[in-house]
VMD Tcl script that builds the backbone (N, CA, C; Angstrom):
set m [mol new atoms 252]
animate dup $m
set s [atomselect $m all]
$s set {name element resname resid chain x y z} {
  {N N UNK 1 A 8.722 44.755 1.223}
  {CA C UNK 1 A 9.018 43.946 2.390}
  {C C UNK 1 A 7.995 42.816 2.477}
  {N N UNK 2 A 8.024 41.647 2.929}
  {CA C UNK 2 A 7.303 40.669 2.695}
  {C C UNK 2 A 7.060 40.365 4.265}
  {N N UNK 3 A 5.941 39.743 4.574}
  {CA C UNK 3 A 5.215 39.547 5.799}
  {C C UNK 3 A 5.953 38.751 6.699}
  {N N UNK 4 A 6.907 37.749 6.332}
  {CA C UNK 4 A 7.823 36.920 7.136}
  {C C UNK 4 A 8.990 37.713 7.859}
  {N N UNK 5 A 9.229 39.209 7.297}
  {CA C UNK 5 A 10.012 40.011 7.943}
  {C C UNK 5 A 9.566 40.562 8.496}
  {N N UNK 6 A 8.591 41.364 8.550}
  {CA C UNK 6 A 7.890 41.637 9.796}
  {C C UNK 6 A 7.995 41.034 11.125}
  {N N UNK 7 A 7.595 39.535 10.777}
  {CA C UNK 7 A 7.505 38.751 12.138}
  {C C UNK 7 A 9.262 38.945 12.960}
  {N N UNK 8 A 10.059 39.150 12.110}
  {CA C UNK 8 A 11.568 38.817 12.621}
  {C C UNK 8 A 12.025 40.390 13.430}
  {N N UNK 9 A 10.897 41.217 13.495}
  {CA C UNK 9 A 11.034 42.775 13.767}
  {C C UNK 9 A 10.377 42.759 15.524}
  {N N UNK 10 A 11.365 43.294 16.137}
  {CA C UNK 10 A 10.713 43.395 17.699}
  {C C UNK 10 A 9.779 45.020 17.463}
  {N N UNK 11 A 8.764 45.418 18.155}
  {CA C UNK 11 A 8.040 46.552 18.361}
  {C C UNK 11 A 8.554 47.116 19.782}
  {N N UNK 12 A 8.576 48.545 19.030}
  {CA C UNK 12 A 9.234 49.265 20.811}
  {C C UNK 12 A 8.426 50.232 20.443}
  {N N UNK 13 A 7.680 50.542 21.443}
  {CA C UNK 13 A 6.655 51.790 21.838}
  {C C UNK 13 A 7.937 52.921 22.216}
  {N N UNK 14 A 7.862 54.110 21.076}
  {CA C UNK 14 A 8.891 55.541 21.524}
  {C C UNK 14 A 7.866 56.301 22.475}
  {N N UNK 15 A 6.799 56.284 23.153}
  {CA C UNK 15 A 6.110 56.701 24.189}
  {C C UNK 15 A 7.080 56.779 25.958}
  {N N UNK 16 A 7.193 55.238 25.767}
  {CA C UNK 16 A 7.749 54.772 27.089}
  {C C UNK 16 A 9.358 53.873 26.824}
  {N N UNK 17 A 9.281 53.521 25.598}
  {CA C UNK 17 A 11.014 53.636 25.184}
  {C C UNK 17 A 10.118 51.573 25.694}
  {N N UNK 18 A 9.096 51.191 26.108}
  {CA C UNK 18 A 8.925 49.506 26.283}
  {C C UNK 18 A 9.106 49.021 24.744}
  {N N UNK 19 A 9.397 47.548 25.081}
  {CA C UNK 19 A 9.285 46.544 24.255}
  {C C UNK 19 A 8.067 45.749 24.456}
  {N N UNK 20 A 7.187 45.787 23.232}
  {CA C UNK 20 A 5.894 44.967 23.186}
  {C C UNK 20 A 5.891 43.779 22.797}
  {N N UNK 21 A 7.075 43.119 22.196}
  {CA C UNK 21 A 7.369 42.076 21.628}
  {C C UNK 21 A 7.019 41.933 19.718}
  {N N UNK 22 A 7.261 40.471 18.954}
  {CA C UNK 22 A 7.379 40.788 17.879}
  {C C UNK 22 A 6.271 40.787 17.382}
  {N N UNK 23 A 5.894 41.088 16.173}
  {CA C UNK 23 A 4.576 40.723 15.191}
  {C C UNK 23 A 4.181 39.510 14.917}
  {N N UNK 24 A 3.012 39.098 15.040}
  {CA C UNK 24 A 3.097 37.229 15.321}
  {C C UNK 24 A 1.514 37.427 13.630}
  {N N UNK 25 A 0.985 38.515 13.663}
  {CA C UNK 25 A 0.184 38.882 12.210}
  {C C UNK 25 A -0.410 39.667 11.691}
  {N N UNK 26 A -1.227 40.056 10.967}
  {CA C UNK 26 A -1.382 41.363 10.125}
  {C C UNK 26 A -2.449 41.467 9.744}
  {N N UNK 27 A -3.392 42.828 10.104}
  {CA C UNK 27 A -4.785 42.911 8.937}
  {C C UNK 27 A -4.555 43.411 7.642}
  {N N UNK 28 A -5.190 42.871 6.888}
  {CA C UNK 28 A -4.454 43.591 5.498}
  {C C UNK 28 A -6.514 43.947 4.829}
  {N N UNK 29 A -6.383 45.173 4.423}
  {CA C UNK 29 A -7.338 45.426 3.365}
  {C C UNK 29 A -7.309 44.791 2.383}
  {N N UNK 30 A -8.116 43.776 2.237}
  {CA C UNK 30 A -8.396 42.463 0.782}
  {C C UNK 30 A -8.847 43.471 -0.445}
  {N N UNK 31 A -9.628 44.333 -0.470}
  {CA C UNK 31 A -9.754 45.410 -1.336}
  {C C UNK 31 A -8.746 45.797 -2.316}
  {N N UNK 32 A -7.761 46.589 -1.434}
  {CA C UNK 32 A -6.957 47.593 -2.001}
  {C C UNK 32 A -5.695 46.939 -1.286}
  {N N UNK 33 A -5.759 45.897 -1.019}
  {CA C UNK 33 A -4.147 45.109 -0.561}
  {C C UNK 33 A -2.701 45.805 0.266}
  {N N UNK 34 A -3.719 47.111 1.364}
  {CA C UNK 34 A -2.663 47.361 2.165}
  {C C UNK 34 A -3.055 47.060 3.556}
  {N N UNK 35 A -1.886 47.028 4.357}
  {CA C UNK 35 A -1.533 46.848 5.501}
  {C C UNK 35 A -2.506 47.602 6.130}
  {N N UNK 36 A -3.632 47.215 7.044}
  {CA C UNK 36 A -4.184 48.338 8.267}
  {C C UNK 36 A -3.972 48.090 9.582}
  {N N UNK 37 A -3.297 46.969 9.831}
  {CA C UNK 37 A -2.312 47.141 11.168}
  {C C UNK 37 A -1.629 45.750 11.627}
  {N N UNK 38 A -0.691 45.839 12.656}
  {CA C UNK 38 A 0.142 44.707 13.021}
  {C C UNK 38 A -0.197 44.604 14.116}
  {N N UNK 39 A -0.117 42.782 14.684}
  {CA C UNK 39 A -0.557 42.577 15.611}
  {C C UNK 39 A 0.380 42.100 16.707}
  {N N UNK 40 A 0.336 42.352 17.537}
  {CA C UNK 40 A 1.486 41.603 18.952}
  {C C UNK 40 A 0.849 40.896 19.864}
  {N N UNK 41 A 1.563 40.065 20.373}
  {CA C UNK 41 A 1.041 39.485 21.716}
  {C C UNK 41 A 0.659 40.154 23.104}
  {N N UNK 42 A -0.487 40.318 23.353}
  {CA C UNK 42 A -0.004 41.137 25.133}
  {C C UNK 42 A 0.613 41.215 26.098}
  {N N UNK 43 A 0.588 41.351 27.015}
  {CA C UNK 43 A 1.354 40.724 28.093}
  {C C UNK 43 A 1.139 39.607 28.720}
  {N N UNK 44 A 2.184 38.575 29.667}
  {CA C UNK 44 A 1.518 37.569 29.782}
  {C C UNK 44 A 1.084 37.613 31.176}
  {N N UNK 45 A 0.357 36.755 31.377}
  {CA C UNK 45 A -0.351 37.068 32.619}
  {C C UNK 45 A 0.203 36.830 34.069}
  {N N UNK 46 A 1.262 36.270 34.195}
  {CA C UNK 46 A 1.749 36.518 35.947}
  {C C UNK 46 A 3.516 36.603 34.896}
  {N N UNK 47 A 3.893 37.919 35.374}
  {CA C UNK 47 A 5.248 37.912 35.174}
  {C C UNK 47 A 5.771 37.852 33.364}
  {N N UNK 48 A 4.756 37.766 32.955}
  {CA C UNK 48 A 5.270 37.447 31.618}
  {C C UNK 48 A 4.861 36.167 30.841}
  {N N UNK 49 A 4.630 35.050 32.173}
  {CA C UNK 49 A 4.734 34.057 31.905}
  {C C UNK 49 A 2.990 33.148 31.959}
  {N N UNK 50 A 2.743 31.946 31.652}
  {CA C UNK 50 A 1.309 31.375 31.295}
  {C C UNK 50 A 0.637 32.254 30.411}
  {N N UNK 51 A 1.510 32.279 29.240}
  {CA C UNK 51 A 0.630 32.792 28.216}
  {C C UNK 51 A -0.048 34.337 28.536}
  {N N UNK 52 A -1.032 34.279 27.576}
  {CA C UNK 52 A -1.736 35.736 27.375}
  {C C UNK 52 A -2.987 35.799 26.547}
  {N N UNK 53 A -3.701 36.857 27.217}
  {CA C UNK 53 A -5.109 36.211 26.971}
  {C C UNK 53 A -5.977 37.953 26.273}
  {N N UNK 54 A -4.563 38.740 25.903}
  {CA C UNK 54 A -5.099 40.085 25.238}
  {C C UNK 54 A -3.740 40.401 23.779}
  {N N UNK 55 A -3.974 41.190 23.124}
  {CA C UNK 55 A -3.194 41.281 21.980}
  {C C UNK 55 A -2.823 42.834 22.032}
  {N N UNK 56 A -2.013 43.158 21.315}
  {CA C UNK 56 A -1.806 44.756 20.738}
  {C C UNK 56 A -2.274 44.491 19.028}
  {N N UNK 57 A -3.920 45.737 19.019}
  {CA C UNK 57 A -3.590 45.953 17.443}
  {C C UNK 57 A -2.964 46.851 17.305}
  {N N UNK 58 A -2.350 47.652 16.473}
  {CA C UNK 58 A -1.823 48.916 16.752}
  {C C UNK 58 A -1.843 49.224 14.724}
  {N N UNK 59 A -2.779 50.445 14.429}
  {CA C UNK 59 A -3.136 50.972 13.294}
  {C C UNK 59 A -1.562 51.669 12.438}
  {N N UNK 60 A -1.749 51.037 11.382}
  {CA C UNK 60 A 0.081 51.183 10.571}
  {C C UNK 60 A 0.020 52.812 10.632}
  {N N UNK 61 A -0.642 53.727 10.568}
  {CA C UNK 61 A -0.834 54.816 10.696}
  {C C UNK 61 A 0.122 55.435 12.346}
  {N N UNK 62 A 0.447 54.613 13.246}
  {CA C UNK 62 A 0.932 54.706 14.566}
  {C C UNK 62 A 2.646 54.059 14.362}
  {N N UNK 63 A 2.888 53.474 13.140}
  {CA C UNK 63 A 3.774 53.053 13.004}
  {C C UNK 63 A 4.994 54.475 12.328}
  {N N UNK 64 A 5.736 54.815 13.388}
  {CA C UNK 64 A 6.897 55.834 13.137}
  {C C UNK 64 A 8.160 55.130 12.030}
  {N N UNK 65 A 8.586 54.119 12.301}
  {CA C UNK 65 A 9.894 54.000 11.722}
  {C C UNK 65 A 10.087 52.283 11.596}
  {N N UNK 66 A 10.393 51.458 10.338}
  {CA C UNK 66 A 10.774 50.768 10.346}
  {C C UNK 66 A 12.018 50.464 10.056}
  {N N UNK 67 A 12.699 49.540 10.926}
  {CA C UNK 67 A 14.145 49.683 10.741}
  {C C UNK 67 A 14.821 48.528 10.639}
  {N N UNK 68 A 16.272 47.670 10.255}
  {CA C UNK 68 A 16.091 46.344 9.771}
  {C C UNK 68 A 15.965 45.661 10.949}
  {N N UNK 69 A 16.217 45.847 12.274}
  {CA C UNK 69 A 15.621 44.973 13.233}
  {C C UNK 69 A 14.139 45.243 14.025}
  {N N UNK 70 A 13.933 46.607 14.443}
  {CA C UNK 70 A 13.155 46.925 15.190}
  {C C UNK 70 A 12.100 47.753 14.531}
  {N N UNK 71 A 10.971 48.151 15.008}
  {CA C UNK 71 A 9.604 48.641 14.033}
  {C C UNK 71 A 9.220 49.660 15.523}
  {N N UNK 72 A 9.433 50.909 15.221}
  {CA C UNK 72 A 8.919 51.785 16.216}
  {C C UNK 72 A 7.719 53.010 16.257}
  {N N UNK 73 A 6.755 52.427 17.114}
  {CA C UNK 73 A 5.252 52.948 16.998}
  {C C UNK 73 A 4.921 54.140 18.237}
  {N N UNK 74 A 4.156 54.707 17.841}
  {CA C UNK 74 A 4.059 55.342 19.063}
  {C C UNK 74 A 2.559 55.366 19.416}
  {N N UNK 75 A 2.054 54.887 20.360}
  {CA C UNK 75 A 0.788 54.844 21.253}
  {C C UNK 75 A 0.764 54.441 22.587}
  {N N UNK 76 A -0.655 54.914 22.940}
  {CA C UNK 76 A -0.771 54.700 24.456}
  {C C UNK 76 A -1.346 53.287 24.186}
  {N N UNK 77 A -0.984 52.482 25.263}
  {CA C UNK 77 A -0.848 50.893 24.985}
  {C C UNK 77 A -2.329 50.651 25.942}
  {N N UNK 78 A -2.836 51.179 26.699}
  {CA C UNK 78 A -4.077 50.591 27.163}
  {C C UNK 78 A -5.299 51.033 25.923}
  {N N UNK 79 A -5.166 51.963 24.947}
  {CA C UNK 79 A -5.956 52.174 23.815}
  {C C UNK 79 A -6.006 51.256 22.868}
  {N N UNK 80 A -4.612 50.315 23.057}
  {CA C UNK 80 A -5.104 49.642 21.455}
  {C C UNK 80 A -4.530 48.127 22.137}
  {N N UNK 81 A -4.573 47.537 23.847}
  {CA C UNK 81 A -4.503 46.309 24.047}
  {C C UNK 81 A -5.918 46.070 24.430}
  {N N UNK 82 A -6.395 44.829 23.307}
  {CA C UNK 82 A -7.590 44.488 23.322}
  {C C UNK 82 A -7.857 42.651 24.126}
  {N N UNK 83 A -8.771 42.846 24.796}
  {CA C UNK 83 A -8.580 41.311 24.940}
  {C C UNK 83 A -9.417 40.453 24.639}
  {N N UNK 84 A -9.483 39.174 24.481}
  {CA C UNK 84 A -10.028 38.474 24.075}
  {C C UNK 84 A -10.687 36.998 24.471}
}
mol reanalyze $m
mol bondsrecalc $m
mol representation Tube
mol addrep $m
């Protein structure tokens, strides 16, 4: 699978059945050239809307199921929204 499909994949947390939105980029181990996690946008700050000022990393290890539209992870979302 190549990194441009990723981005075209929405993330749904199977915790709470939410939508976190899509993958916007990726840490990758330069080493050994795998994936150590995908990144999302946070939430935005009034309503959704004016942007956002925290991210989701979320470790590929949390990643349950990829599927051709949707990529489903399971975590508690205040553990891995970081802000910045």
């Amino acid at each position: 699978m190549r990194i441009c499909e990723l981005r075209e994949k929405e993330v749904i947390n199977i915790c709470n059945c939410k939508r976190l939105g899509c993958v916007v980029d990726i840490e990758m181990n330069i080493c050994d050239g795998c994936v150590e996690a995908i990144i999302i946008p946070g939430p935005g700050k009034i309503c959704g809307f004016l942007g956002t000022d925290s991210e989701y990393v979320i470790p590929f290890s949390c990643i349950k199921k990829i599927g051709p539209d949707i990529i489903l992870v399971e975590i508690q979302e205040e553990k891995f929204l970081q802000k910045f």
